[in-house]
C-alpha positions, -999 to 999 in steps of 0.1 A, spaced: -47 -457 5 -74 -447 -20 -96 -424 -9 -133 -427 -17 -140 -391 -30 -165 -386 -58 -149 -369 -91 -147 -330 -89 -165 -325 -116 -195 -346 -102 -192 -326 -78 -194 -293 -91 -225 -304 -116 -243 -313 -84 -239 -277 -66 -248 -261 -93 -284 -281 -99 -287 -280 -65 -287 -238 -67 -311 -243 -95 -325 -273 -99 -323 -275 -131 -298 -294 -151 -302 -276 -180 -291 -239 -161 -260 -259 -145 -250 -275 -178 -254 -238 -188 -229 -225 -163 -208 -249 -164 -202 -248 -196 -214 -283 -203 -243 -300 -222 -275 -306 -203 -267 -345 -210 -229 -338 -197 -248 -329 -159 -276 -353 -156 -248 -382 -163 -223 -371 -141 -253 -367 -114 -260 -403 -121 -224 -414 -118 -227 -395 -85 -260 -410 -70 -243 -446 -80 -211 -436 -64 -231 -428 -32 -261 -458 -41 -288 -435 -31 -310 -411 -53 -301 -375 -52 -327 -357 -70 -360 -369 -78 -368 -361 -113 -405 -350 -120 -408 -345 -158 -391 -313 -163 -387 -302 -127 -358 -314 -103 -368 -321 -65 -338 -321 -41 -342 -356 -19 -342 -353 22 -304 -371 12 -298 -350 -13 -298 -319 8 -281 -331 36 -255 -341 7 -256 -306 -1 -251 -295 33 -220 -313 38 -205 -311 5 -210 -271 -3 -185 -262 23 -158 -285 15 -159 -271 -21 -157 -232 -6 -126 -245 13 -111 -264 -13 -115 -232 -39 -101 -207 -11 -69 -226 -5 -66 -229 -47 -69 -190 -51 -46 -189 -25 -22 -207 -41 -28 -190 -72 -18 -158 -54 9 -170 -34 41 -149 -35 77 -166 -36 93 -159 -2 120 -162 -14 115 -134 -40 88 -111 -24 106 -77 -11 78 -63 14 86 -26 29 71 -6 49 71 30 50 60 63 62 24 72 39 41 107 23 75 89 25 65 64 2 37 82 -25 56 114 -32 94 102 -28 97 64 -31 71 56 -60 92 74 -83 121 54 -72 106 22 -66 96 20 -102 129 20 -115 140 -7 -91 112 -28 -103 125 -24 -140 160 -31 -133 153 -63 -108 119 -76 -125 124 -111 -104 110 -94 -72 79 -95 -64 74 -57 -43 49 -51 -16 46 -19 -2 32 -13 31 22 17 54 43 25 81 26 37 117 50 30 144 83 12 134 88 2 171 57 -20 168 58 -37 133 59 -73 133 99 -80 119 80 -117 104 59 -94 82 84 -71 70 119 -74 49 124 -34 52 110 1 66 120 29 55 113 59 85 117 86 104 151 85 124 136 97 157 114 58 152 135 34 164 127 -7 153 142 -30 181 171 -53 171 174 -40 135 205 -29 114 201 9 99 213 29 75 212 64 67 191 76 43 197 113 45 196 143 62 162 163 62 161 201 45 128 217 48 112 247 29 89 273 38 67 268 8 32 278 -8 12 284 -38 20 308 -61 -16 321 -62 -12 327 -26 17 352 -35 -7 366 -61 -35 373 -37 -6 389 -13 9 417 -36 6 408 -73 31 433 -77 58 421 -57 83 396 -73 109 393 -46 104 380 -12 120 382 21 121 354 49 105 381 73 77 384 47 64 355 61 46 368 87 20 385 68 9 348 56 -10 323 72 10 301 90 3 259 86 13 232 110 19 194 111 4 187 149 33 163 156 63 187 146 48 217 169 85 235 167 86 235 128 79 270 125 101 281 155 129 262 146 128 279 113 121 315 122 158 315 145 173 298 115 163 329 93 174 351 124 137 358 129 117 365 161 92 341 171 58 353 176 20 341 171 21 311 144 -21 308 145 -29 285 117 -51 255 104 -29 223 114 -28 189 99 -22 154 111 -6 141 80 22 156 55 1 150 25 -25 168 45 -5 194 52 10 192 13 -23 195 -8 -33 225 21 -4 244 11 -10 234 -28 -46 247 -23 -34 287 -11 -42 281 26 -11 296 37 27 287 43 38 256 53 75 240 66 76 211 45 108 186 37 127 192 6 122 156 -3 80 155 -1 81 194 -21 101 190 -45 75 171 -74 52 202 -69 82 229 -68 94 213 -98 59 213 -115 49 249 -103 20 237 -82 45 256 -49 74 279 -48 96 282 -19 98 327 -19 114 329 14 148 315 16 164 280 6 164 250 20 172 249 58 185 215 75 174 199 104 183 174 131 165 148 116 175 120 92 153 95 75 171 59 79 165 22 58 167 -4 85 161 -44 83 156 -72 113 191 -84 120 183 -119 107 171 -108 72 204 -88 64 216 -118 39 183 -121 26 189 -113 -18 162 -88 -16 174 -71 11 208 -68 5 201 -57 -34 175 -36 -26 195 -19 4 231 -15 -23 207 -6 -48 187 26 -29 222 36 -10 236 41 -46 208 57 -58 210 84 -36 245 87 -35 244 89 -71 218 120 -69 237 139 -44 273 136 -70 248 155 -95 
């Protein structure tokens, strides 16, 4: 069945001299001659056998038809440009890898990864998503999540990651300030420092003074509710902080911390990859799950 639609591009020349009715200023953002509008405005008005516009010399006068033209027609236009752009940006299902993952996790330890992923399988499109709460993410939304072992998401195959190593760590102006003098530090040494805290890991600094053979005593200090909080606090000399080995280790490398008081100290904790049950033949999950495994398992041979 045909459908009795006007031409687009009649259309379109009539919004635009509505907005500033003027066919010369619509030809002119159009990108059309001033002739070019006024005829497809006539092809329009004959279309529809009324008059649109009544022209008065140089000036354009919207008609009482014209405008309720207008009123109908402008949203139809909006709609029909939203679902383009849409489709312009529409991403392959087939091809889009989404994850999800822990906000530290994923700017100080996965970027660095991800980017060599993206180089060596160029035909995925990668999204990256924050990770809150992996027992409430929508399994639809997400192909993988890459979390905290003590989060668990429902009906999901995981994998193990690795095993968390943390690091008392901090700035080596903080050391300075200390004793300038002194090169060589002792795990007990750490009580003369401000302590720092992540609020949701309360026994960080507990847990680590009996694995140093320390007693516990006050650990008073400025916490944080974020690693990369607690991260730039340390970078910026506010005292000592029990960070993973995996989220220090770009600013131990680069100087920006220094881990004085003993190596690194393992945990009970493990970081895990896991996928909904019914996306583990998915391509992008399965070369993207081989791909990470073997990266890391690569690293830990050298």
């Amino acid at each position: 069945m045909r459908r009795y639609i006007p031409s687009s591009t009649a259309l379109k020349c009539f919004e635009a001299s509505v907005r500033h009715l003027s066919f010369t200023k619509a030809a002119e953002e159009l990108h059309l001659t001033q002739s070019a509008v006024s005829r497809q405005i006539r092809n329009l008005e004959e279309f529809l056998s009324r008059d649109l516009f009544i022209r008065l010399n140089k000036r354009l006068v919207l008609t009482g038809t014209g405008a309720a033209y207008y009123k109908e027609v402008v949203p139809l236009l909006d709609r029909m440009e939203n679902a383009s752009l849409r489709m312009l940006h529409r991403e392959d299902e087939k091809t889009t890898l989404t994850l999800s993952a822990l906000p530290t996790l994923a700017s100080y330890w996965l970027m660095p990864l991800l980017a060599e992923f993206q180089r060596l399988h160029p035909q995925f499109q990668i999204k990256v998503r924050s990770l809150d709460d992996a027992a409430k993410i929508d399994p639809d939304a997400v192909d993988v999540i890459l979390h905290y072992g003590g989060d668990h998401w429902p009906r999901a195959v995981s994998h193990q990651l690795m095993r968390e190593d943390v690091l008392a760590v901090c700035s080596p102006l903080l050391l300075e300030r200390m004793d300038v003098s002194k090169s060589v530090w002792q795990a007990e040494d750490v009580t003369q420092f401000p302590f720092l805290h992540l609020s949701s890991r309360i026994n960080a600094w507990p847990d680590w003074m009996v694995s140093q053979g320390l007693e516990s005593g006050s650990f008073a200090g400025a916490s944080f509710a974020h690693f990369h909080m607690l991260l730039e606090a340390a970078k910026n000399s506010m005292g000592v902080a029990i960070l993973p080995c995996i989220l220090a280790q770009k600013s131990l490398a680069s100087g920006e911390l220094v881990a004085p008081f003993g190596g690194p100290v393992a945990t009970p904790h493990e970081y895990l990859l896991s996928y909904p049950v019914d996306k583990a033949d998915l391509e992008q999950v399965v070369v993207f799950r081989d791909w990470l495994l073997a990266t890391l398992e690569h690293h830990k041979q050298n």
